[in-house]
Legacy VTK file of the C-alpha trace (Angstrom):
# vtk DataFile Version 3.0
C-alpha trace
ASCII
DATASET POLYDATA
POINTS 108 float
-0.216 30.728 -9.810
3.423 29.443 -10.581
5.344 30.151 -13.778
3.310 27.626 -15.748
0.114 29.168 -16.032
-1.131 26.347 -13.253
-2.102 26.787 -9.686
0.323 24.317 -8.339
3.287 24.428 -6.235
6.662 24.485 -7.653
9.305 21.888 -6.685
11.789 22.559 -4.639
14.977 20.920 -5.675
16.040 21.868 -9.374
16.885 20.541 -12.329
18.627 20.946 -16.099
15.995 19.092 -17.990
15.030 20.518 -21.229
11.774 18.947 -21.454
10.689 20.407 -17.655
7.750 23.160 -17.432
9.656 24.563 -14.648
13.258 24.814 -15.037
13.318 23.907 -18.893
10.995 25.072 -22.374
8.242 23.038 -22.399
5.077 24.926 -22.436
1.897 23.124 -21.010
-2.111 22.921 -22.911
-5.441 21.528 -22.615
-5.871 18.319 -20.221
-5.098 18.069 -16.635
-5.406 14.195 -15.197
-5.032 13.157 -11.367
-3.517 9.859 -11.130
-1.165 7.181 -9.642
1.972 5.875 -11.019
1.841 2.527 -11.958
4.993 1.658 -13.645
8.754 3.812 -13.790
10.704 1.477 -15.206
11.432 3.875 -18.438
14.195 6.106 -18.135
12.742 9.545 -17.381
8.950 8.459 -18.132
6.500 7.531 -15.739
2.906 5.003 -16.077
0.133 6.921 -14.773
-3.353 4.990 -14.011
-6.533 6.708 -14.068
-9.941 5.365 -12.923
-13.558 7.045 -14.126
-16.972 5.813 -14.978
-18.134 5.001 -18.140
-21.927 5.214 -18.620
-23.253 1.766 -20.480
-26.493 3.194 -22.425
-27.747 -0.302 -22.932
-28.514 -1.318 -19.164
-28.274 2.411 -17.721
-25.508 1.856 -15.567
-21.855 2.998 -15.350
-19.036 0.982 -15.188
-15.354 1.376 -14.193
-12.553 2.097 -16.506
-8.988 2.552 -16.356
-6.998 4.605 -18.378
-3.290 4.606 -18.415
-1.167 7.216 -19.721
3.111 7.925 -20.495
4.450 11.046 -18.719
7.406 12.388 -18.752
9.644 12.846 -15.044
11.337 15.517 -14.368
14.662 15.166 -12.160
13.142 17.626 -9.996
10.034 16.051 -9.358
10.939 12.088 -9.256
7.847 10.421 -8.803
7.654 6.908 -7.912
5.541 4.011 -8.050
2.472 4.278 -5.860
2.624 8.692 -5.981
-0.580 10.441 -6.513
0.571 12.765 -9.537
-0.984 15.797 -11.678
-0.008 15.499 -15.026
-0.757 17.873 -18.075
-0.917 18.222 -21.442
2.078 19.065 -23.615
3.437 18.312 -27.200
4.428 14.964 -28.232
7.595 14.007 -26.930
8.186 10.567 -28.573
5.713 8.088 -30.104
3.736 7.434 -26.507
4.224 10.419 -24.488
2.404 13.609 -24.639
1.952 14.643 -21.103
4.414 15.679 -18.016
3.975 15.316 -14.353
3.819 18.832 -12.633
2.804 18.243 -9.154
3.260 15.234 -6.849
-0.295 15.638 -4.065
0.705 15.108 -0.819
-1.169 11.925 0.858
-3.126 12.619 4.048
LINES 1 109
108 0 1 2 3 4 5 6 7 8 9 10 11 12 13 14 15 16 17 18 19 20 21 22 23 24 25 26 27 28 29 30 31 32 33 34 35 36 37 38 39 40 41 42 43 44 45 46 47 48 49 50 51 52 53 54 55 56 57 58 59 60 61 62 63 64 65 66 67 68 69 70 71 72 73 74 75 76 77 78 79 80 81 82 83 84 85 86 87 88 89 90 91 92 93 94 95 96 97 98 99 100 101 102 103 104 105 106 107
């Protein structure tokens, strides 16, 4: 278990971001979403898509959804577009983002 109170594996370059569970004081909560990022055109913040089923009680059936949420990117963990990301829970840190990326998964 790293620092974080999260089985995942720390990064290995570091950084001087305030808002980073590792090297800064943010403290992590609740939810904890696998994902891809979609979009990193804002400075520091990151797009993450999610896909999951949604069950239609009408006709019985599930269909897809996709959520999307704002995280924010640490320095020392970069991710780009098209990264499989972890992201978790944390306190608002501006009017769209309440979560940061923790881990970038490894592709096999």
């Amino acid at each position: 278990m790293s620092q974080i109170g999260i089985n995942v594996k720390e990064p290995e370059k570091s950084c001087e971001d305030a808002k980073c569970p590792f090297h800064g004081h943010l403290k992590v909560r609740g939810k904890i979403i696998d994902g891809v990022v979609a979009s990193d055109k804002m400075q520091k913040t990151v797009t993450v898509t999610t896909d999951y089923l949604y069950y239609q009680k009408k006709y019985g059936r599930y269909e897809k959804r996709t959520g999307r949420h704002h995280a924010h990117n640490p320095e020392c963990i970069s991710a780009k577009v098209g990264d499989r990301v972890k992201i978790v829970e944390c306190r608002p840190l501006s009017k769209t983002v309440s979560f940061v990326v923790i881990e970038k998964e490894e592709v096999d």
